[in-house]
C-alpha positions as CSV (number, residue, x, y, z in Angstrom):
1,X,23.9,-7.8,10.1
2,X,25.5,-8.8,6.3
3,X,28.9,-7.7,5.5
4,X,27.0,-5.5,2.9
5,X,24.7,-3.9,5.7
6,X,28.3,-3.7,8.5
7,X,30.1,-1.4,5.3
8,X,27.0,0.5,4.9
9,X,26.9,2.0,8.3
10,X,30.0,2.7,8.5
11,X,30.3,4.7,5.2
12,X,26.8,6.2,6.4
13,X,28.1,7.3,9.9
14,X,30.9,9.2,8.3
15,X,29.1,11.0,5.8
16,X,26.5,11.8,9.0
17,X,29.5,13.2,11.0
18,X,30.6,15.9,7.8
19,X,26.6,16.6,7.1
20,X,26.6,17.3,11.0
21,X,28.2,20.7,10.1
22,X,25.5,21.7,7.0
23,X,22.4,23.7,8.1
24,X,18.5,22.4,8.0
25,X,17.1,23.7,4.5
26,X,14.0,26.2,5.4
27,X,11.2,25.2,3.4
28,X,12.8,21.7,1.9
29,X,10.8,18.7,1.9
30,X,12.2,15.7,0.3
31,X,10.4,12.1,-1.0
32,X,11.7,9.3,-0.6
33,X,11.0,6.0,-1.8
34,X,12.7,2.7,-2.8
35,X,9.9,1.5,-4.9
36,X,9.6,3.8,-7.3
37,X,11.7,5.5,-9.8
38,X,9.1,8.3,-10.4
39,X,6.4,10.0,-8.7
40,X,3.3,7.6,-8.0
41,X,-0.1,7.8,-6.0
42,X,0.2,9.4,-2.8
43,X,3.7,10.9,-3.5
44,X,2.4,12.5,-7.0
45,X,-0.4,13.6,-5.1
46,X,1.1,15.8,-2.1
47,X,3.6,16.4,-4.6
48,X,1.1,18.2,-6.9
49,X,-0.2,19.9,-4.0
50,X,2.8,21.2,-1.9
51,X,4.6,22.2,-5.7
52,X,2.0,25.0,-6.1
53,X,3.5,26.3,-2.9
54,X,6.8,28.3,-1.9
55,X,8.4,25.2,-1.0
56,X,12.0,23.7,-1.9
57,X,11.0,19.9,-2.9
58,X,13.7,17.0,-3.7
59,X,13.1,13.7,-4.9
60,X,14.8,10.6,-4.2
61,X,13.5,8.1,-5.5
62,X,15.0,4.5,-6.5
63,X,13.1,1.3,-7.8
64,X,14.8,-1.2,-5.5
65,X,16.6,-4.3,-7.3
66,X,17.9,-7.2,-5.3
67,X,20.7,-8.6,-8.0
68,X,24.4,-6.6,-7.7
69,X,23.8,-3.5,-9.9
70,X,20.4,-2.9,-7.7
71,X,22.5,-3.5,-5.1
72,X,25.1,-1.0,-6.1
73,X,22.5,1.5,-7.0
74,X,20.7,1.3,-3.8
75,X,24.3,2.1,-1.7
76,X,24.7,5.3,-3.9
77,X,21.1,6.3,-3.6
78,X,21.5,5.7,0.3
79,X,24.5,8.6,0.4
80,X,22.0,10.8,-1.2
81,X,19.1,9.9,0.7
82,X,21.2,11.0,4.3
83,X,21.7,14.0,2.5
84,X,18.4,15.0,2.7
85,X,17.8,13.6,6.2
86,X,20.4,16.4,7.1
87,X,19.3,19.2,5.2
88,X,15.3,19.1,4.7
89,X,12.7,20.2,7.5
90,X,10.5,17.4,6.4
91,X,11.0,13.9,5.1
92,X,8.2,12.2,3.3
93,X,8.5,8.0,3.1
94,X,6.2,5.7,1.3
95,X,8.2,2.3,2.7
96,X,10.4,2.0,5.7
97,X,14.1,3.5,5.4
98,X,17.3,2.1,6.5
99,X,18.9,5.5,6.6
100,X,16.1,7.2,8.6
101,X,15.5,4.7,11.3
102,X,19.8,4.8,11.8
103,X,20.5,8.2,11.1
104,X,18.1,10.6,11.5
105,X,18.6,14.5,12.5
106,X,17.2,16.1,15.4
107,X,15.1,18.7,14.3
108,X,14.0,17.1,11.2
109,X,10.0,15.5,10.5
110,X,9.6,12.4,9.6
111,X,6.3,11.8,8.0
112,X,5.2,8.0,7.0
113,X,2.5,8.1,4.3
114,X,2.9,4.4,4.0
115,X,2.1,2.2,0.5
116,X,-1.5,0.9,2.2
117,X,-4.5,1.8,3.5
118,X,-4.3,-0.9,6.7
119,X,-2.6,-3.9,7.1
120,X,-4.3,-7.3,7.8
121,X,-1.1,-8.9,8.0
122,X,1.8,-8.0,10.7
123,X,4.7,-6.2,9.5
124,X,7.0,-3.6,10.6
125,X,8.6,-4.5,14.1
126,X,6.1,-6.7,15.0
127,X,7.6,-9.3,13.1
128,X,11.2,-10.4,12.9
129,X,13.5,-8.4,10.2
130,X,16.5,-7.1,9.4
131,X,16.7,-3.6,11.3
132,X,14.1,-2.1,13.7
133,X,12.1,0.8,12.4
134,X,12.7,3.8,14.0
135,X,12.6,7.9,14.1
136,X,9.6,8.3,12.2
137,X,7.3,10.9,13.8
138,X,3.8,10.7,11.8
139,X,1.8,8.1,10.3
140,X,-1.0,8.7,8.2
141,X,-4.0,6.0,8.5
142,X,-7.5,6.2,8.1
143,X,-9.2,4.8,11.3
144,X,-8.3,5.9,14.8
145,X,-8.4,1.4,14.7
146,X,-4.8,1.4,13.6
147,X,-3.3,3.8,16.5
148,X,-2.3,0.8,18.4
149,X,-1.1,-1.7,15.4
150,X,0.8,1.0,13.4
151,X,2.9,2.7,16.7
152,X,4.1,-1.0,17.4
153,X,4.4,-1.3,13.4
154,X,6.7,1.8,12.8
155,X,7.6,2.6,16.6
156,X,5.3,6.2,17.0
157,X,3.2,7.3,19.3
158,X,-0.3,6.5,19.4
159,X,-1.1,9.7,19.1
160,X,1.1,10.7,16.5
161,X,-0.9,7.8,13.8
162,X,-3.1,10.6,12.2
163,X,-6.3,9.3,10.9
164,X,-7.2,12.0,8.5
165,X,-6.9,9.5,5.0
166,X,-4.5,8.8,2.4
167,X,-5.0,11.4,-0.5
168,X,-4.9,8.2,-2.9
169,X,-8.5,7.1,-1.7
170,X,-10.0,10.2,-2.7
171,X,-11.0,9.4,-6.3
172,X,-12.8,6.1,-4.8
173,X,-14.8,8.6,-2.8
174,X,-15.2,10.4,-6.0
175,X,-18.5,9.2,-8.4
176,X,-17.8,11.5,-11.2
177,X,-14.2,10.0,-11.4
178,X,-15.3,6.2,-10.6
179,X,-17.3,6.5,-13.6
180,X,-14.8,8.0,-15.9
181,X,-12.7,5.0,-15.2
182,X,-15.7,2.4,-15.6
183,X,-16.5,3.9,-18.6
184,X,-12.6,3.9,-20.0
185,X,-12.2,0.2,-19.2
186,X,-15.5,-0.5,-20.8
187,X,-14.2,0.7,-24.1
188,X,-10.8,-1.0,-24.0
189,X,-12.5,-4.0,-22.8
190,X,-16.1,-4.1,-24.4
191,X,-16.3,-7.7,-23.6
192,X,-17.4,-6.6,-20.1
193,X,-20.5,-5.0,-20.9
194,X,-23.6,-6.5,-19.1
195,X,-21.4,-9.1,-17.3
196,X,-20.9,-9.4,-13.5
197,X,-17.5,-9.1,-13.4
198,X,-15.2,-10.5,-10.2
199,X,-11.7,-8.9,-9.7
200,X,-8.9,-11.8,-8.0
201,X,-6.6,-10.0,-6.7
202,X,-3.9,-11.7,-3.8
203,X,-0.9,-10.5,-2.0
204,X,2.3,-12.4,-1.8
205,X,3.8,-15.3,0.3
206,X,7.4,-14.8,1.5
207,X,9.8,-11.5,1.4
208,X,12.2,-10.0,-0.4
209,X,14.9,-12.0,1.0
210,X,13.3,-15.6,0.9
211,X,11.5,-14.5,-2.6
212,X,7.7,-14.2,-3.3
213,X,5.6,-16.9,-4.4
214,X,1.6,-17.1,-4.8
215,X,-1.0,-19.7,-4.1
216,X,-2.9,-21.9,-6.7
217,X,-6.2,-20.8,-7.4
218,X,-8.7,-22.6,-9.8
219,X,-10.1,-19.7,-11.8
220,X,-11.4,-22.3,-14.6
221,X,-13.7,-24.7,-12.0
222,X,-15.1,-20.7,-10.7
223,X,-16.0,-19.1,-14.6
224,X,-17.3,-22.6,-15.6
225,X,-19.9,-23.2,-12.7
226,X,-20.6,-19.8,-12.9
227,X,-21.8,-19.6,-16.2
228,X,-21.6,-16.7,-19.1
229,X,-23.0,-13.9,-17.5
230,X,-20.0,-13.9,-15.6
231,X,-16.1,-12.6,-16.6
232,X,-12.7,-13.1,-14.0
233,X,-10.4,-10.7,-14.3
234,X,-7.4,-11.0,-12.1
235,X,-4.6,-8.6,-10.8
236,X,-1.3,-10.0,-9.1
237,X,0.7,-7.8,-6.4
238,X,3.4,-6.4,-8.0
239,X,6.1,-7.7,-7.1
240,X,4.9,-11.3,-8.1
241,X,5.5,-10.1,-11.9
242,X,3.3,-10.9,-14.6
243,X,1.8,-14.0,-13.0
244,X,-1.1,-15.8,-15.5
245,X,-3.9,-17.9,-15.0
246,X,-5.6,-20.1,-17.2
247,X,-6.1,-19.0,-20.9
248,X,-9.7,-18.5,-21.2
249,X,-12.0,-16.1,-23.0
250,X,-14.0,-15.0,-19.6
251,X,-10.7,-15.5,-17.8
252,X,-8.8,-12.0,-18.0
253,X,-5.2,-10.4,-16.8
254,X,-5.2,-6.9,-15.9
255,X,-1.5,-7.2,-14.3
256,X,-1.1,-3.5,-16.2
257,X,-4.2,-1.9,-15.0
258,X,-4.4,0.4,-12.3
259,X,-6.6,-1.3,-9.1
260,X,-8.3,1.2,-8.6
261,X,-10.2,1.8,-12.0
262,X,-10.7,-2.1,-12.0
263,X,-12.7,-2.2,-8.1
264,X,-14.7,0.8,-10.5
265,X,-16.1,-2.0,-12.7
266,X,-16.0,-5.0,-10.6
267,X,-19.1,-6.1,-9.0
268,X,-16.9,-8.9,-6.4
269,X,-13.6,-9.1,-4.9
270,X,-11.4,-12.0,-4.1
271,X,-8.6,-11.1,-1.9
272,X,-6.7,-12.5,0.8
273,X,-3.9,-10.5,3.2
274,X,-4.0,-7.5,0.9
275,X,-4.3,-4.5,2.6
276,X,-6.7,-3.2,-1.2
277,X,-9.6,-5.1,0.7
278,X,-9.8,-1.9,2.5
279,X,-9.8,0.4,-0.2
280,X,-12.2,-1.7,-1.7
281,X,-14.6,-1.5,0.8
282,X,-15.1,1.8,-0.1
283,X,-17.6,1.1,-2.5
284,X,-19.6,-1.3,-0.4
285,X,-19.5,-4.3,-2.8
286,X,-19.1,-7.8,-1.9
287,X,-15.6,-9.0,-1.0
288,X,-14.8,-12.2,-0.2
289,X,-11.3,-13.7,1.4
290,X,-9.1,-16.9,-0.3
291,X,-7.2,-18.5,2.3
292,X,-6.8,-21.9,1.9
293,X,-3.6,-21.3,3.9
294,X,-4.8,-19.3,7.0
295,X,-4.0,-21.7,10.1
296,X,-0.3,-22.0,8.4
297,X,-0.4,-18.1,8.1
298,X,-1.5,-17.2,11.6
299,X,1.5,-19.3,12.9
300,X,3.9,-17.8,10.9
301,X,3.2,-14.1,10.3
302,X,-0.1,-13.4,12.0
303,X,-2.1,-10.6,11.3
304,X,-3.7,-7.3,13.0
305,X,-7.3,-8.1,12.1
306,X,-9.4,-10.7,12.6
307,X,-10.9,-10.9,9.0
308,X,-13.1,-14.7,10.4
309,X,-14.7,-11.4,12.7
310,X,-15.4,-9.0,9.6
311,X,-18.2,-10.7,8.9
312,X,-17.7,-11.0,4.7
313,X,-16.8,-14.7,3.6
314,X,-14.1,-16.8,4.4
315,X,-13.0,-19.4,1.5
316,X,-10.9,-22.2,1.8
317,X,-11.9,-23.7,-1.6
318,X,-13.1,-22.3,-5.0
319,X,-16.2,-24.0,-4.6
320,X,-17.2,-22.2,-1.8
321,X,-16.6,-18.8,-3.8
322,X,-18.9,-20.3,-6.2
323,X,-21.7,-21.1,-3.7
324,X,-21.1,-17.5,-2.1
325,X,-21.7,-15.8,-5.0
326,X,-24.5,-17.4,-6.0
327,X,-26.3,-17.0,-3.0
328,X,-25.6,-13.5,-2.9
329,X,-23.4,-11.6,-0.2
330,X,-25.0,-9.0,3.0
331,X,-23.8,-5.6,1.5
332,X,-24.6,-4.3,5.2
333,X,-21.7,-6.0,6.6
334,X,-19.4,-4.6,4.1
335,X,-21.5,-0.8,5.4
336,X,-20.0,-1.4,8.8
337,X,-16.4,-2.4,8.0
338,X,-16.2,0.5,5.9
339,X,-17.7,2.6,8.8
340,X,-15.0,1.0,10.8
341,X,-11.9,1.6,8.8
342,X,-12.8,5.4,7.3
343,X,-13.0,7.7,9.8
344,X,-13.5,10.7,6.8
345,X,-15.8,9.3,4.1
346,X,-15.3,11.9,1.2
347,X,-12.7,13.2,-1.3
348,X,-10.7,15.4,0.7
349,X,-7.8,13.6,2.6
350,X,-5.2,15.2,0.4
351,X,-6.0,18.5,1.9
352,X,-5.9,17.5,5.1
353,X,-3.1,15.8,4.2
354,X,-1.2,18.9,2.8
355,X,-2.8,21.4,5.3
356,X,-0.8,19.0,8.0
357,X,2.5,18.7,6.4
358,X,2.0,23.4,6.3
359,X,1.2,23.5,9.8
360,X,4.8,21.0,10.8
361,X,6.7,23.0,8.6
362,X,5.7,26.3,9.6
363,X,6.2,25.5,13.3
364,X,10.2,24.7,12.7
């Protein structure tokens, strides 16, 4: 444990002791996320929900920065945050918590929404990192299949990983909606018309304490061999920045669109690790995986599924993206992962969602 980590816990256990004496809040439920400075997918979601309700919501919400005035911001925002361990019936998280997995009060929920619908790669305690995650209570997932890799994950019981959906997959379960946002990208971008469009979009390599980095990818030698009836557009993770590919007229960035609305006009997706290959089998089109580094991968972070066992294609070079794609891809296979990994197949996750967060808090 860093110095800055040592003075943290000890600030925190003394502020604990003095919150020890202040009452659970009846009816308080309180987000929290280091992400995001604002409310976002899931968290604007319940939010919307629970807000129409007779219920006492906080916010705490940070976007996490690693230089010193992120730093800074993130010790003051972790004084507020054991606040509201200590006084709310419910906590809401959409990324792991320092504060929660040291400090949590008997008596309050934890409930673990969690930023993605699955995990191909291992995370959480199942790989090494700077504090073990503990005292969360519920998990939401999607399949009963991630009972046994989310309790190691976040430390839960198997039983206590509810797969009853994430409320942010509803509108890709939604047809009137997925066309609204095909439609709205088709005027913005009219160059897409009539063209089969594929949507790159990797995950990172490294952390946030080693720093992020992505792999090379030859989107030229692809939109060349392919021809003009076909358009790349390409969306980095996050917290890669604004990363660009080559400048070419079929070759687009869509860093600053929402994913969601661009699987809506995609007719392929080239992924990786990224846990969006599940969202994206939602709409049973064909997905294929870029991993030119997957022995290297499997040594050093491993992953929970087997995606040489999915049955969609397995790349290790452009041109065998090229040669998939021409050939056409099974859309059955992409059927049965999707059967696999969405145990509810409609629009209606964030009421079960909220109707499960009304039933915890009406049992304190």
């Amino acid at each position: 444990m860093g110095i800055q980590k040592i003075i943290l816990n000890f600030i925190l256990k003394i502020e604990s002791f003095f919150l020890s004496f202040m009452r659970i809040k009846k009816n308080r439920i309180t987000f929290i996320s280091l992400e995001t400075n604002q409310l976002e997918s899931d968290f604007k979601l319940i939010y919307n929900q629970l807000n129409k309700e007779n219920y006492d919501i906080r916010l705490c919400l940070i976007k996490y920065n690693k230089n010193l005035l992120g730093q800074f911001y993130y010790f003051l925002n972790c004084l507020k945050q054991l606040y509201y361990i200590y006084t709310s019936q419910m906590i809401i998280l959409s990324n792991n918590n320092y504060a929660v997995s040291r400090f949590k009060r008997k008596g309050v929920i934890v409930l673990q929404v969690w930023h993605a619908c699955g995990a191909i790669k291992k995370f959480g305690n199942v790989i090494n990192r700077e504090y073990p995650i503990a005292n969360y209570d519920y998990v939401l997932s999607t399949s009963s299949y991630w009972k046994q890799p989310y309790s190691e994950a976040f430390d839960v019981l198997e039983e206590h990983v509810l797969p009853i959906g994430i409320p942010r997959n509803d509108e890709l379960f939604n047809d009137q909606l997925k066309s609204k946002y095909k439609q709205d990208l088709y005027q913005r971008y009219p160059m897409l018309k009539n063209k089969k469009i594929i949507l790159y979009a990797p995950t990172f390599r490294g952390n946030i304490y080693k720093g992020f980095s992505s792999i090379s990818f030859d989107a030229l030698k692809i939109i060349e061999e392919l021809g003009n009836d076909y358009v790349l557009i390409y969306k980095y993770h996050p917290l890669l920045g604004n990363v660009c590919l080559v400048n070419h007229e079929r070759i687009i960035n869509m860093n600053h669109e929402d994913t969601h609305q661009l699987f809506c006009i995609s007719d392929y997706l080239i992924s990786d690790y990224s846990s969006i290959v599940f969202d994206y089998m939602i709409l049973e089109k064909p997905l294929l995986f870029f991993v030119p580094d997957l022995k290297e991968y499997m040594e050093d972070i491993g992953t929970f599924v087997d995606i040489e066992k999915l049955g969609c294609p397995i790349c290790f070079h452009e041109g065998q993206i090229i040669e998939y794609i021409q050939n056409h891809i099974d859309k059955n296979i992409i059927k049965q992962c999707k059967d696999q990994f969405f145990e509810y197949q409609d629009d209606n996750s964030i009421n079960r969602v909220v109707d499960f967060i009304k039933e915890q808090i009406s049992s304190l």
